[in-house]
C-alpha positions as a Python dict, from the first residue, in 0.01 Angstrom:
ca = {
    (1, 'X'): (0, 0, 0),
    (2, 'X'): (220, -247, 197),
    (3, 'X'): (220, -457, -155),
    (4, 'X'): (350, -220, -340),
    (5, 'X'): (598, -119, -88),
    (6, 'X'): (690, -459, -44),
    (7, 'X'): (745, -452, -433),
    (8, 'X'): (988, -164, -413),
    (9, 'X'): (1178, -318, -95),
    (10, 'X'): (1230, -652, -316),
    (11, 'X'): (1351, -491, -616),
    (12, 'X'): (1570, -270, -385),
    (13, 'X'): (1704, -533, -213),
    (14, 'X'): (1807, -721, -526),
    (15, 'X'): (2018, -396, -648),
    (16, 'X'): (2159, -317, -376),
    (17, 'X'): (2300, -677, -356),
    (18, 'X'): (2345, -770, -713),
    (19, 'X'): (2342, -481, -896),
    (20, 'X'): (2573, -183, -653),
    (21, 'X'): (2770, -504, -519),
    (22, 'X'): (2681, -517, -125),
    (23, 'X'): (2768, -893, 53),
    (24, 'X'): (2455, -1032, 168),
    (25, 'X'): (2625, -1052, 548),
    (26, 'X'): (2706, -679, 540),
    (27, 'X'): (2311, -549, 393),
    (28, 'X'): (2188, -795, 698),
    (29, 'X'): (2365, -609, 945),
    (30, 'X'): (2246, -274, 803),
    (31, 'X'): (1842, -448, 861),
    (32, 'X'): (1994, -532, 1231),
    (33, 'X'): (2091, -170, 1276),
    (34, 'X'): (1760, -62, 1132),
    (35, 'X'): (1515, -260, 1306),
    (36, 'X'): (1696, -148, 1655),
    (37, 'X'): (1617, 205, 1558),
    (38, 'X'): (1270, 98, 1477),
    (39, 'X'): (1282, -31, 1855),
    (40, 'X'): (1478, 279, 2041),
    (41, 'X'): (1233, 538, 1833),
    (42, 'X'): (890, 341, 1922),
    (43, 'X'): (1004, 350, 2305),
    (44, 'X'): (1099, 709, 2299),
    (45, 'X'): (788, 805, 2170),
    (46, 'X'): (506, 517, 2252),
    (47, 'X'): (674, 386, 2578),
    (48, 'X'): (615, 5, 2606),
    (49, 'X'): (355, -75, 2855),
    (50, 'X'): (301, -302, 3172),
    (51, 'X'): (190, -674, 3037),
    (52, 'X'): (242, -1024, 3113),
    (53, 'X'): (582, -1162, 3007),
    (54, 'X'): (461, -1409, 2799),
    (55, 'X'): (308, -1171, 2585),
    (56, 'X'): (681, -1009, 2552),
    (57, 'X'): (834, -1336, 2516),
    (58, 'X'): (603, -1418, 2185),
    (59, 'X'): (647, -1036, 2039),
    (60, 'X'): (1033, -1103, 2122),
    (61, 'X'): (973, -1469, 1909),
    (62, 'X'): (813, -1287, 1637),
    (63, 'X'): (1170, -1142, 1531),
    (64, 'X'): (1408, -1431, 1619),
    (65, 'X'): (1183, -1601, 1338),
    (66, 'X'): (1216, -1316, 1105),
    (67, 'X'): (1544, -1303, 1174),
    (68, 'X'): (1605, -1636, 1107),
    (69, 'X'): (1426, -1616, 809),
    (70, 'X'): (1516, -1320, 650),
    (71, 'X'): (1873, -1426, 590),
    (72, 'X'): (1738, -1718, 408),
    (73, 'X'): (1527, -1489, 193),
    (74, 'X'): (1828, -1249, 104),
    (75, 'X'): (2045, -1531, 22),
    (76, 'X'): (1835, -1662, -228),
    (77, 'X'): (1748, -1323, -357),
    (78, 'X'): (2117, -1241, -438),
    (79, 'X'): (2095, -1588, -636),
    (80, 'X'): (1816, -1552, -815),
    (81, 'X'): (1573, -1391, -1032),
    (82, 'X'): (1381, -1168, -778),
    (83, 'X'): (1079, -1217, -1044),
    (84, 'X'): (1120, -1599, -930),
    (85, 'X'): (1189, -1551, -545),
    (86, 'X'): (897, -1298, -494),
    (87, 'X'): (629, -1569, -573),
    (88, 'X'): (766, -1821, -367),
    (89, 'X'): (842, -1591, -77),
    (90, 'X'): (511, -1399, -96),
    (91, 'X'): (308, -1756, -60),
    (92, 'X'): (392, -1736, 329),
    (93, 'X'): (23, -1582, 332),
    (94, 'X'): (-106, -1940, 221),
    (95, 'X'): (66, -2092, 441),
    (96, 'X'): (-94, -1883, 709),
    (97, 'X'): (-393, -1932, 621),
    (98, 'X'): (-358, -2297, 663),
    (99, 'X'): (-215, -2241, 1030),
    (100, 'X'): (-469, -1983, 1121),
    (101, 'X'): (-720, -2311, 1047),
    (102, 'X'): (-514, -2569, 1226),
    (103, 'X'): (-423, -2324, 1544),
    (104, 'X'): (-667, -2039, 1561),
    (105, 'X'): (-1013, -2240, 1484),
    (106, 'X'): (-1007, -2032, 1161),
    (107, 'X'): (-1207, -2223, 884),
    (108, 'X'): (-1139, -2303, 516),
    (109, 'X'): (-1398, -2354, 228),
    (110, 'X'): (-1407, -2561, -78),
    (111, 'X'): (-1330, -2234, -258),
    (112, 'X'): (-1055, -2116, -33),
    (113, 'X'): (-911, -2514, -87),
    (114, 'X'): (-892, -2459, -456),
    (115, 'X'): (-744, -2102, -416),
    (116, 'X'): (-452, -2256, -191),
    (117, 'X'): (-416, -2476, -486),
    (118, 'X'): (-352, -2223, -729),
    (119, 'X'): (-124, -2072, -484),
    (120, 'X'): (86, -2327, -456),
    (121, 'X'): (97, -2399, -769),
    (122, 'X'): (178, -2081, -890),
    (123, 'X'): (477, -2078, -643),
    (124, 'X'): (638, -2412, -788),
    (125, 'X'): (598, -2272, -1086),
    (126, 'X'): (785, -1973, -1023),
    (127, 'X'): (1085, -2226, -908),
    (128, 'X'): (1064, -2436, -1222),
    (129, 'X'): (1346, -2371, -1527),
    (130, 'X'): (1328, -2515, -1838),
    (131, 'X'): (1582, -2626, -2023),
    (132, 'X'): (1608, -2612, -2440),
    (133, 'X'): (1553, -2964, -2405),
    (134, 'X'): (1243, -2901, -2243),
    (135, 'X'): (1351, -3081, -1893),
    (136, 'X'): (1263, -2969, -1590),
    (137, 'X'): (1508, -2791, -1354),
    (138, 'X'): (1451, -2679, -959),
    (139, 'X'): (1722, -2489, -824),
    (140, 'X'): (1862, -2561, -463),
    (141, 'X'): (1890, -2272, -307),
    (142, 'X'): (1497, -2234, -372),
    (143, 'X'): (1466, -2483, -94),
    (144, 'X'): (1640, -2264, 157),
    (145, 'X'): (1371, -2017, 50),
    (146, 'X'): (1101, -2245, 138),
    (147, 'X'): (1197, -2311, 510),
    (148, 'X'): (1207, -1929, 507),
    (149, 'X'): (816, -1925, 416),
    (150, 'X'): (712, -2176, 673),
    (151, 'X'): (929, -2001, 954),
    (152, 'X'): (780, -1658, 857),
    (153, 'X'): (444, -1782, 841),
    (154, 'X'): (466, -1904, 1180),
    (155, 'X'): (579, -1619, 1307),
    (156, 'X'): (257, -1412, 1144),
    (157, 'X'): (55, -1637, 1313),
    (158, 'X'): (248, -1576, 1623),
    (159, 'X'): (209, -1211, 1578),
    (160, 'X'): (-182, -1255, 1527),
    (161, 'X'): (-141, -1353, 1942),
    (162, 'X'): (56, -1040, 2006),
    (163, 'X'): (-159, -780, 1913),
    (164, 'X'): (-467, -929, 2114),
    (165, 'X'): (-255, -789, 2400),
    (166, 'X'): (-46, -496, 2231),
    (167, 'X'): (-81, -213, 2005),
    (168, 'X'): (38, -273, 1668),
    (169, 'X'): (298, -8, 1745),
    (170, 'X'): (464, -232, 2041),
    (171, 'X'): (413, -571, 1858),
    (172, 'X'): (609, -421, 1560),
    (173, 'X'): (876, -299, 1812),
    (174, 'X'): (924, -624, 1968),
    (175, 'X'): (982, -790, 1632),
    (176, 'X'): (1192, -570, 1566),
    (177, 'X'): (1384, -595, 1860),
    (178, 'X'): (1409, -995, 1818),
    (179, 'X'): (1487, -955, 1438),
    (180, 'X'): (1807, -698, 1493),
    (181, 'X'): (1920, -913, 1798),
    (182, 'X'): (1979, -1216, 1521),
    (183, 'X'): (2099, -1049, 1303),
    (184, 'X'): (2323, -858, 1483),
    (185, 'X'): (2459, -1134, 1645),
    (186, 'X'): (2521, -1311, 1292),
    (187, 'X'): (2709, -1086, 1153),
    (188, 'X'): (2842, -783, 1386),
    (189, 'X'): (3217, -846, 1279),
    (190, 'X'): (3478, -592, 1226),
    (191, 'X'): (3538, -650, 864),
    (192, 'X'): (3160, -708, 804),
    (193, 'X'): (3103, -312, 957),
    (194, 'X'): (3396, -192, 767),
    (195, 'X'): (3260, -304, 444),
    (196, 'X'): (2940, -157, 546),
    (197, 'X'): (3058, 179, 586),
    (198, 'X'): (3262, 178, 287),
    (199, 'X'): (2936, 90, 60),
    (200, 'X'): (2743, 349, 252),
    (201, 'X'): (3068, 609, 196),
    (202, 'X'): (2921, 649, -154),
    (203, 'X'): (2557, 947, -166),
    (204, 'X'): (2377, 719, -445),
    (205, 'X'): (2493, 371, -219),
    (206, 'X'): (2371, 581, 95),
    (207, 'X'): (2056, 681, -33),
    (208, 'X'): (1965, 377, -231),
    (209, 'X'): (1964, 223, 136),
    (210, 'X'): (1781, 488, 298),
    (211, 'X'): (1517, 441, 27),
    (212, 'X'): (1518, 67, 114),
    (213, 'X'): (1546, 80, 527),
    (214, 'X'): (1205, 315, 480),
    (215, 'X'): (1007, 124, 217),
    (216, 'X'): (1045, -193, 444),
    (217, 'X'): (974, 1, 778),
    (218, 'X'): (681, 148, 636),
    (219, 'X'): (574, -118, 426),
    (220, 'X'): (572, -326, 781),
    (221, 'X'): (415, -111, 976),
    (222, 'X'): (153, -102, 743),
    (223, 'X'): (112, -477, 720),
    (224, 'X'): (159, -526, 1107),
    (225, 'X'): (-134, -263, 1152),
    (226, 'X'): (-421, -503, 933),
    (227, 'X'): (-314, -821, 1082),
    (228, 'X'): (-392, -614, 1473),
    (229, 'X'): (-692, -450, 1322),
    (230, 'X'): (-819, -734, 1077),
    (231, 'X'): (-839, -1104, 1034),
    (232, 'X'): (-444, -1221, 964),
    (233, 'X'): (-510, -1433, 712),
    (234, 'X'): (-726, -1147, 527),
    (235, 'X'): (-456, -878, 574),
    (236, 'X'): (-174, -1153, 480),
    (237, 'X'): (-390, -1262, 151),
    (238, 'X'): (-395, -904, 45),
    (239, 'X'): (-20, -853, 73),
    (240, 'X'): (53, -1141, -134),
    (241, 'X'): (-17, -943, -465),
    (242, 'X'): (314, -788, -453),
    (243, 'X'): (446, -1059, -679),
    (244, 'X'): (262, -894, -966),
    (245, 'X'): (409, -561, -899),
    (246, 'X'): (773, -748, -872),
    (247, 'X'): (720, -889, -1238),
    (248, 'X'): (588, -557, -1384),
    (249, 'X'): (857, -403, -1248),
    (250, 'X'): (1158, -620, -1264),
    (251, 'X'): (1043, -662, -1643),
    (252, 'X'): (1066, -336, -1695),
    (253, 'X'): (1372, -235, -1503),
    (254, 'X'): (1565, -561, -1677),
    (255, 'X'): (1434, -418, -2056),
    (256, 'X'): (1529, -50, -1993),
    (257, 'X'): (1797, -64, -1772),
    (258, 'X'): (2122, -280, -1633),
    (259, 'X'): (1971, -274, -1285),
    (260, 'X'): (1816, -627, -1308),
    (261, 'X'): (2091, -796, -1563),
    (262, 'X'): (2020, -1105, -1468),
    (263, 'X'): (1626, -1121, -1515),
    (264, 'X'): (1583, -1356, -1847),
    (265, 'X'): (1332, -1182, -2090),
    (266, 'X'): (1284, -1429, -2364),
    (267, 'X'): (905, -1494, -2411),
    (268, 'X'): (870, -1847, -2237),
    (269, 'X'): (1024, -1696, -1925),
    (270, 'X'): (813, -1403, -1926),
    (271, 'X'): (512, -1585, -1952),
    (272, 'X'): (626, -1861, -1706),
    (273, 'X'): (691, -1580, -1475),
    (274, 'X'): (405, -1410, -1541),
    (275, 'X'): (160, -1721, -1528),
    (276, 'X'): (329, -1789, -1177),
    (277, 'X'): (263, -1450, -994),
    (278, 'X'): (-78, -1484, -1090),
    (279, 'X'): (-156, -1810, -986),
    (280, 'X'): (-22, -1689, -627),
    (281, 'X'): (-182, -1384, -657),
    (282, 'X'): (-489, -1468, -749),
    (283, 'X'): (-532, -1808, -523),
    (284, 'X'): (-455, -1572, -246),
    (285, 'X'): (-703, -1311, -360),
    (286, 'X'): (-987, -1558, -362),
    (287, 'X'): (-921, -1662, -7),
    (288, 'X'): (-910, -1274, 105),
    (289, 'X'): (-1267, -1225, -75),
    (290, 'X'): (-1458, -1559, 51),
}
């Protein structure tokens, strides 16, 4: 469920930004005001409870990663095909899988080692163009999207630590809370608000966000519940198959609609695209099942 969800808050995103015309800095500062509701409504109704600081501090880290990451993500998303950012973003899982065997004692077989390598694979792939000429193209703002991964993965691993001591309800709340206090602080500027409000002015603008601010919540919460109830890199492996529900649906969104203009549909993409997803998806798979 939280892949799918994921899958919708992607393509979302990606309209909203390319597609209805919102600036990147203004739909970050509409995730800063929603992940400080997340916060007020989980202390209203699940008040936090007495624990050792350091278990606050760490929930608290959790966000200031995603909120340092996040931007990165977005940025590259309004640059990009979001049936090439989706692969590369969704590896994080691989990533910590690799950390949950270098920091939680976690171990990794000969399988899982060949799954990571179709993984990553699969995501520089996904980052590869080809030109007529057959040469081989990476974009640049890909690599902002790959510091994104690492610092997200860390911070999953990080979270892992924070609901040994705290319900997944609190541990979501606190990365909320560190996640809206970046991003607020980025990009709380007059004009920044005003063109928030005037994009938001509009019913289909306002409800195309509403869609997207409860997608992501949900899809979060869902995700944040099997890494407290499950192994993390388990839960993460199974959200990495949102890829595949990215390319089915951003090819079909691009073919029957202007929503996705950009998305390139000739068959060598598709396939390229297509190939890629599934490398990630099904590297990732294989470590979830061994």
């Amino acid at each position: 469920m939280s892949a799918g969800l994921f899958a919708v808050v992607n393509i979302a995103d990606k309209v909203i930004m390319t597609g209805m015309g919102l600036r990147v800095r203004s739909f970050m500062l509409f995730i800063g005001f929603q992940t400080l509701a997340t916060v007020i409504i989980v202390a209203i109704v699940n008040p936090f409870p007495a624990a050792d600081f350091d278990v606050y501090a760490r929930g608290i880290g959790v966000g200031l990663m995603w909120g340092l990451g996040a931007p990165l993500i977005l940025w590259t998303l309004s640059r990009e095909e979001v049936s090439r950012v989706t692969p590369i973003s969704q590896s994080h899982p691989l990533l910590v899988v690799i950390f949950a065997v270098v920091l939680l004692g976690e171990s990794l077989s000969l399988l899982e080692s060949i799954a990571a390598v179709l993984a990553i694979g699969g995501a520089i792939l996904a980052a590869i163009r080809l030109s007529d000429a057959g040469q081989i193209r990476l974009s640049g703002s890909l690599a902002y999207l790959g510091i994104a991964v690492i610092i997200i993965a860390l911070a999953q691993i990080l979270l892992k630590t924070v609901t040994d001591d705290l319900s997944f309800w609190h541990a979501m709340a606190l990365r909320s809370a560190g996640m809206s206090s970046i991003l607020m602080v980025m990009n709380l500027r007059k004009s920044i608000l005003i063109d928030l409000g005037r994009f938001m002015w509009s019913p289909g603008n306002f409800t195309a966000l509403m869609v997207d601010a409860v997608a992501a919540t949900v899809a979060m919460t869902l995700i944040t519940f099997a890494i407290a109830t499950g192994p993390v890199s388990l839960a993460n492996a199974f959200a990495s198959t949102t890829p595949l529900f990215v390319f089915v649906a951003s090819v079909f969104l691009a073919w029957k609609t202007r929503l996705l203009k950009e998305e390139t549909l000739d068959r060598r993409a598709v396939v390229q695209k297509l190939v890629a997803a599934g490398m990630v998806v099904s590297g990732l798979v294989i470590i979830a099942v061994t």
